[in-house]
C-alpha positions in Angstrom: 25.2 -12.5 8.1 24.6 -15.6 6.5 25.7 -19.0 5.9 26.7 -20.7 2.9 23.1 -22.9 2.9 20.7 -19.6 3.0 22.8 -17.9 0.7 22.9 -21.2 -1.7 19.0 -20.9 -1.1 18.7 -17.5 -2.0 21.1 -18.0 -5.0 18.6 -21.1 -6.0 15.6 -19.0 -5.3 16.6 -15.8 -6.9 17.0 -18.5 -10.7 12.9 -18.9 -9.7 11.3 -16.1 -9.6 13.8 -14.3 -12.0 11.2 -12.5 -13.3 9.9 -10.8 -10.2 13.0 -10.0 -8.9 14.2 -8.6 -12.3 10.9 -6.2 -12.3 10.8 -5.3 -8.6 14.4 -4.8 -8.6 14.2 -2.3 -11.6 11.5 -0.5 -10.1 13.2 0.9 -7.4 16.4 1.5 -9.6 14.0 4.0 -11.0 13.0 5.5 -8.0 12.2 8.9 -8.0 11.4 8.6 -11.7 8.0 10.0 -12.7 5.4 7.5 -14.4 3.1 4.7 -14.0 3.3 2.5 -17.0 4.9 -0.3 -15.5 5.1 -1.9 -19.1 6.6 1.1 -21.0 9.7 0.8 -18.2 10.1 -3.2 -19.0 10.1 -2.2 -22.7 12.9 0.7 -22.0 14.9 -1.8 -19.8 14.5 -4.9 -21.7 17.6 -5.6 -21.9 18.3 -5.1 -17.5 19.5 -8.4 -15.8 20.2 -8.9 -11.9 21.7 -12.2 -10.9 22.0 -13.5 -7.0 25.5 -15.4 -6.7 27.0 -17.2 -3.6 30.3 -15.9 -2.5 32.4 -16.6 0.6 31.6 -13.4 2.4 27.7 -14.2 1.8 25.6 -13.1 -1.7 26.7 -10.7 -4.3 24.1 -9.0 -6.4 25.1 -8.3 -9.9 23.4 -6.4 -12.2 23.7 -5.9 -16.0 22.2 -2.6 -17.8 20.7 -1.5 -15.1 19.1 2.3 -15.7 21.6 5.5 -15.6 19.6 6.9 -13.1 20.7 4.8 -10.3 24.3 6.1 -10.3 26.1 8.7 -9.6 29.2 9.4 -10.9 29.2 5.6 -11.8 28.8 5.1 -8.0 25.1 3.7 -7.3 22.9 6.1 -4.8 23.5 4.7 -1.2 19.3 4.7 -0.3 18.6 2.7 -3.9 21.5 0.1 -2.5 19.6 0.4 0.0 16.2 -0.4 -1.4 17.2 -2.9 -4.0 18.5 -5.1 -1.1 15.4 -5.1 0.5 14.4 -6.0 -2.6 15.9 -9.5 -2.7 15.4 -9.6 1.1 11.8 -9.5 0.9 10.8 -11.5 -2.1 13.6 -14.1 -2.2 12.9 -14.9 1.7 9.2 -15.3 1.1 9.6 -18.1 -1.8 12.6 -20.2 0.8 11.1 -19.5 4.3 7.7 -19.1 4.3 5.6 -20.3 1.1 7.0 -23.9 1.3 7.1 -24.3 5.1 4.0 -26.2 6.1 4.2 -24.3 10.0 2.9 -21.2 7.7 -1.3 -22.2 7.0 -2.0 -19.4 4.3 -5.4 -20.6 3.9 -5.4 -20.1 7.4 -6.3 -16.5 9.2 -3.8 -17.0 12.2 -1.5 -18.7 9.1 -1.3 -15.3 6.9 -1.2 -13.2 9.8 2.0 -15.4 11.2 3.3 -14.4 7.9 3.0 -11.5 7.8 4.6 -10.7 11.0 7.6 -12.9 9.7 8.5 -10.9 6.7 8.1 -7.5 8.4 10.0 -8.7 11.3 12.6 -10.0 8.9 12.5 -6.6 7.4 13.3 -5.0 10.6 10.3 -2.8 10.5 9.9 -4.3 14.3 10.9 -2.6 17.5 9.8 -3.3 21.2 11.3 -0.2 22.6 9.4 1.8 20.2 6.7 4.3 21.5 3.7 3.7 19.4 3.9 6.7 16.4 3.2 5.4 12.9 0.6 7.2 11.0 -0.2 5.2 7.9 -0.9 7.7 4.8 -3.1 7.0 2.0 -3.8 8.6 -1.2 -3.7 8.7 -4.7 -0.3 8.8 -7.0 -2.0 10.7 -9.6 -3.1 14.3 -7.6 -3.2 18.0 -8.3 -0.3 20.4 -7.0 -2.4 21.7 -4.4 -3.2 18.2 -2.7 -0.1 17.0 -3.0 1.4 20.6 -1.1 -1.3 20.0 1.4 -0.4 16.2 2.1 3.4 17.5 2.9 2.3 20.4 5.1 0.1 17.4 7.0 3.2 15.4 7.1 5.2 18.2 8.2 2.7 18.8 10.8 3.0 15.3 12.3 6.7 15.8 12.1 6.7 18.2 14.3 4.9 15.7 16.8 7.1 13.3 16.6 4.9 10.8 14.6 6.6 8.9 11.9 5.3 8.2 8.2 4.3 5.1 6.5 3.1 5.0 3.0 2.5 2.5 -0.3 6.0 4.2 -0.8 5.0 5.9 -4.5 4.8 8.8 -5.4 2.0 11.7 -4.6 0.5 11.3 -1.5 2.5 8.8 -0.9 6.1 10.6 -0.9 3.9 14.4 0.0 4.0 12.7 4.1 7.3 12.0 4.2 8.9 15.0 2.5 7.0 17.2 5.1 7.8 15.1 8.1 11.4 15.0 7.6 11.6 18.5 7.5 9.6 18.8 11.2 11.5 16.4 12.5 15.0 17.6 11.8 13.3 20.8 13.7 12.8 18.6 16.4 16.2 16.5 16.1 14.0 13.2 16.1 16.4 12.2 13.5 16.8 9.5 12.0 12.6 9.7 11.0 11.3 6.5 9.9 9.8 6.4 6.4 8.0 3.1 5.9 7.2 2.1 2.3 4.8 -1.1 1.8 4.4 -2.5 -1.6 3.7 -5.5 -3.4 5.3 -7.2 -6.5 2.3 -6.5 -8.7 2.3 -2.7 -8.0 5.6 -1.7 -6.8 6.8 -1.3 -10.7 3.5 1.2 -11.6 4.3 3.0 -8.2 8.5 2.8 -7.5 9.5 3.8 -4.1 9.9 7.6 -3.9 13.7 8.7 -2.7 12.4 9.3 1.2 11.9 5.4 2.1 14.1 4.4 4.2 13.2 1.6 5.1 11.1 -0.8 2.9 8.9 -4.3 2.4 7.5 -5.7 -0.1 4.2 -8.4 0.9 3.8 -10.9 -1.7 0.2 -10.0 -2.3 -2.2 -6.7 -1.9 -4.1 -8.7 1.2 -0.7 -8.8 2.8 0.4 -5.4 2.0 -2.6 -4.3 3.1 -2.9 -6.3 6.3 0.4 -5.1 7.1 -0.8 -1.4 6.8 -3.0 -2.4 9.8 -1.1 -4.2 12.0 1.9 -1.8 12.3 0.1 1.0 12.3 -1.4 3.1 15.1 -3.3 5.7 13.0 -4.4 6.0 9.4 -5.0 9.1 7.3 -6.4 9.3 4.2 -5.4 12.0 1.0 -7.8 12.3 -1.7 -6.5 9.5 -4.6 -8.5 6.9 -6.8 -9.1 3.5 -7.3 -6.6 1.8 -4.8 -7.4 4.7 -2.2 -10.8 3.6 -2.3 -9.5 -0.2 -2.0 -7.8 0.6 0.7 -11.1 3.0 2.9 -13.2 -0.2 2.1 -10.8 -2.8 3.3 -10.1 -1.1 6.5 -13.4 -0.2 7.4 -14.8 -3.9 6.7 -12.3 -5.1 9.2 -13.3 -2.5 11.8 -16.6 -3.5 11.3 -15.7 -6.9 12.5 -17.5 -6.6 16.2 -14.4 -8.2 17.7 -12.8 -5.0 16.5 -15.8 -2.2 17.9 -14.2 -1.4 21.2 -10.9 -0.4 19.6 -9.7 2.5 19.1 -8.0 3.2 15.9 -7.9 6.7 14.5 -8.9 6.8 10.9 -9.2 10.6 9.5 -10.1 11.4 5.4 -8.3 15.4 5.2 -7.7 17.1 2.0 -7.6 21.1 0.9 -10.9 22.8 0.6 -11.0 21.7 -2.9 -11.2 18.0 -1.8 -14.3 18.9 0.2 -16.7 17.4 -2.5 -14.5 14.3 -3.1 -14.7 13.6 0.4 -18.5 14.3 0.8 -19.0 11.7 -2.4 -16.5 9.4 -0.7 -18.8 9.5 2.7 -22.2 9.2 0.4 -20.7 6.4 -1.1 -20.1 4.0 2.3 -23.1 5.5 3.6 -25.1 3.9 0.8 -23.1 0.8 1.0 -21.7 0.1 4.7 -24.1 2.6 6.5 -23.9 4.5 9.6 -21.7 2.3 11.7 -19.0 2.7 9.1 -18.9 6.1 8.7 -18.8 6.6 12.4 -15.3 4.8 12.4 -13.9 8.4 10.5 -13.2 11.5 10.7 -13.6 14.1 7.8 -11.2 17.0 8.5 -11.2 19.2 5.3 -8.1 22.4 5.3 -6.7 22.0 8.2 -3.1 20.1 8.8 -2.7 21.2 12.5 -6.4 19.5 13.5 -5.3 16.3 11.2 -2.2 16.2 13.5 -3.5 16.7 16.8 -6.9 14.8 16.4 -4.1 11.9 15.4 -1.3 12.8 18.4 -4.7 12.4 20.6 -5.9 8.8 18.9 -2.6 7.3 19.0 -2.6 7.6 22.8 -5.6 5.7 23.2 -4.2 3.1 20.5 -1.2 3.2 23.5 -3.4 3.1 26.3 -5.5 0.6 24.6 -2.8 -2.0 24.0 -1.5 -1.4 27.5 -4.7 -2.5 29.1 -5.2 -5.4 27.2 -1.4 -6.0 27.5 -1.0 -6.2 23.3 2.1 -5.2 21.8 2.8 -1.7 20.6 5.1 -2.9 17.4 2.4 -5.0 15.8 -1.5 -5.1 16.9 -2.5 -9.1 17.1 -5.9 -8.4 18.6 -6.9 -6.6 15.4 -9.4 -9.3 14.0 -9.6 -9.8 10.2 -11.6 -12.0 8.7 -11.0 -14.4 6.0 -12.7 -13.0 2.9 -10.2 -10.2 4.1 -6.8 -12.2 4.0 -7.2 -14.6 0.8 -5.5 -13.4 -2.6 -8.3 -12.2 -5.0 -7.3 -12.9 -8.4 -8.9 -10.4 -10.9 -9.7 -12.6 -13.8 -12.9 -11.2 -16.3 -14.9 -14.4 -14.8 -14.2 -13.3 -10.9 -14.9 -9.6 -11.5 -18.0 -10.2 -13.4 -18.9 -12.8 -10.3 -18.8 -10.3 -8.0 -21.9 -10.1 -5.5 -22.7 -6.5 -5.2 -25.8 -6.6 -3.1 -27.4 -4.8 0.5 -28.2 -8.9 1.1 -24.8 -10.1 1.6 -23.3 -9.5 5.3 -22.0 -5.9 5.5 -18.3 -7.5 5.6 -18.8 -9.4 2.5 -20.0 -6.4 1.1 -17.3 -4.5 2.2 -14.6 -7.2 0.9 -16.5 -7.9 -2.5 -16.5 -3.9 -3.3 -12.8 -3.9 -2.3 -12.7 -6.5 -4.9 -13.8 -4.4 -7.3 -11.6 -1.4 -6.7 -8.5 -4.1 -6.3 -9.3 -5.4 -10.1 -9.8 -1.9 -11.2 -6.5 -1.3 -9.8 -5.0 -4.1 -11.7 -6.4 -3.0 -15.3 -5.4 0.1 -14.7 -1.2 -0.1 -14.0 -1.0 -3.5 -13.0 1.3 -5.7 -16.4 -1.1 -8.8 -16.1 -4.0 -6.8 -15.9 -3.0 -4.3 -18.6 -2.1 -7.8 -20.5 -6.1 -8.8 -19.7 -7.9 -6.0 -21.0 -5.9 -5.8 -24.0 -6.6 -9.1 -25.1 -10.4 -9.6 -23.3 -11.7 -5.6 -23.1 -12.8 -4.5 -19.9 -13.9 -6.1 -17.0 -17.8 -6.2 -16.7 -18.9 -5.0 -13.2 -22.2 -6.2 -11.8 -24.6 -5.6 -8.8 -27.5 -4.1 -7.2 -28.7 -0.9 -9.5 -28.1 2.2 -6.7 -25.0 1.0 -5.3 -24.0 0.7 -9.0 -24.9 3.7 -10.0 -22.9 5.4 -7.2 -20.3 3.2 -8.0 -20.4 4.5 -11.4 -20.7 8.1 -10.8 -17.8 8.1 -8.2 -15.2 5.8 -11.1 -16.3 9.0 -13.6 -15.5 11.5 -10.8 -11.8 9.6 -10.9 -11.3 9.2 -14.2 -12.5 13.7 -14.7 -10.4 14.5 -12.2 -7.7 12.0 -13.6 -7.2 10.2 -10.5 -6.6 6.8 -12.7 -3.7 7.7 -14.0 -1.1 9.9 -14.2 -2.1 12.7 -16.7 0.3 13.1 -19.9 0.5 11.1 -23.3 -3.1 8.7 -24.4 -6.5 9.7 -22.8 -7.2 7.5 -20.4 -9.3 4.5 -21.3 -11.6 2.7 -18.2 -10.7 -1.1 -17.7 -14.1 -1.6 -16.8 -17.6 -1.5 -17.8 -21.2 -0.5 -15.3 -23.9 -2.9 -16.0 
């Protein structure tokens, strides 16, 4: 329910950013599609239009050539109604009631989080009855058959618990959680199951919501997305991927590094089928080399076996509840969790900031932490992202700088993603890296 004002506002808004709206919109209109080139489905759909126009009743949403797919029997698919409302929900109340409000600091930390907690509130991901049981799952879009049938017998496995499922809402191991949980929980008749997609604008087109999401949000910015990951969360596990896995591993562990973070408990576990055992083992070496012992302590590796994953998790989410009960936080959203700064602010992967990167043992270990996130987030970008395809087309790849071992791991661990084809979805061009080692 609105009145005529926010919907004139929206209307106004929605003639602003036409652009992200149009793409955002069309991504989930192709939901369930396989594919990651977010530029070959602009090209295929350059002629797609969505308008936002005031009515009496509120806002109608009219589109023009939107994709086939969508509809059926010329009757669009309830969940993509759905989704591409939360579509203009999201993004259209972001640009009127939050980025030009001067009560919302985003160069401020308490600012961003405020924010944050605003548009996932307004998204109604927010409920204060709610027992605490939302396992966040990572993991790549690009996997092999076997991971991807291990990450739904996980999911399915934490169905059966009663845990719910939030992912980056793609495809992979991101759609693997949520197929297997809503089969344990119609065993258990926990129905309706909550599966929570979190996106962004810049990636939601290379990774479109997969058919389970039922209810979505889209942050304005990967540090948002990925701060909301945290703060609704009560558990994280983590599914062999690539690139933006790795962004993810490195951004939460330099936040639980933060020692205002080190007395709580947060379960973090890395699981994938026994042929993920060597991914993991170079994943581990890796933050070893780079974050050290204290990091790696904040983990679990659990390799071939979903019933461990799901009980180690049942077990860690009710310290997360007994945790937040004795400090008398809130189950819905964790506002104790600390994140720093160099955390929170938008990173803009330019050739100039990615070569400036300070890749060194010298820096802080949470600098290091959110410079080498940096590096995975701009990797990320060249890779699927439409400004940073648009980048290295026109400049080459990004040149990537630092201290020579942790390079070299660096290096070694991008080749072990780009032989196992972790980058990308396979089919059509060999893939080419967005980056160069120096």
């Amino acid at each position: 329910m609105l009145s005529r004002e926010e919907v004139a506002r929206l209307s106004d808004a929605s003639e602003e950013i036409g652009e992200i709206l149009r793409q955002c919109a069309l991504a989930v209109l192709t939901s369930g599609e396989q594919g990651d080139d977010a530029e070959a489905m602009l090209k295929r759909y350059a002629d797609f239009r969505i308008q936002v126009h005031q009515v009496n009743r509120g806002m109608r949403i009219d589109l023009e050539n939107a994709p086939a797919c969508a509809f059926v029997d010329e009757v669009m698919i309830r969940g993509i109604r759905e989704l591409l409302s939360a579509v203009v929900r999201d993004i259209v109340y972001f640009e009127t009631e939050i980025h030009p409000n001067p009560y919302f600091d985003l160069d401020d930390t308490e600012g961003v989080t405020n924010a944050v907690f605003e548009i996932v509130r307004n998204a109604q991901l927010l409920d204060a009855q709610r027992e605490p049981n939302l396992v966040v799952c990572w993991g790549g879009h690009s996997i092999t058959t076997e991971e991807y049938d291990y990450t739904k017998e996980v999911g399915y496995q934490l169905g059966l618990r009663g845990l719910d499922i939030c992912t980056g809402c793609g495809p992979g191991a991101m759609k693997g959680p949520m197929k297997g949980a809503t089969i344990g929980h119609a065993k258990q008749r926990t129905l309706p199951g909550h599966y929570i997609g979190v996106s962004e604008p810049g990636i939601i087109a290379a990774e479109s919501p997969n058919p389970i999401v039922n209810e979505l949000v889209i942050l304005p910015d990967i540090e948002k997305r990925l701060e909301a990951f945290v703060r609704i969360g009560h558990g994280i596990v983590v599914f062999p991927g690539g690139v933006g896995t790795a962004e993810e591993i490195l951004y939460l562990l330099g936040v639980l590094l933060n020692p205002d973070n080190v007395d709580m408990p947060f379960p973090l576990i890395f699981t994938g089928p026994a042929s993920a055992r060597d991914y993991f083992e170079e994943i581990d070496r890796f933050i070893g080399l780079t974050l050290g012992e204290a990091a790696q302590s904040r983990y679990r590796i659990i390799i071939d076996d979903p019933v461990t994953v799901a009980r180690t998790m049942v077990e860690g989410v009710a310290s997360v509840r007994q945790w937040r009960v004795d400090v008398n936080d809130a189950f819905y959203f964790n506002w104790l969790l600390s994140i720093d700064p160099v955390f929170q602010q938008p990173f803009v992967p330019t050739h100039e900031a990615m070569a400036g990167l300070d890749i060194t043992r010298e820096l802080p270990i949470h600098e290091l932490a959110a410079n080498l996130r940096r590096t995975f987030s701009g990797i990320v970008s060249g890779n699927v992202k439409p400004l940073g395809v648009q980048a290295i087309r026109e400049h080459g790849p990004f040149e990537l700088h630092g201290e020579r071992d942790i390079m070299q791991s660096l290096d070694g661990l991008l080749t072990r993603f780009v032989a196992q084809q972790r980058m990308k979805l396979p089919g059509g061009a060999a893939y080419e890296p967005c980056y160069r080692v120096v």
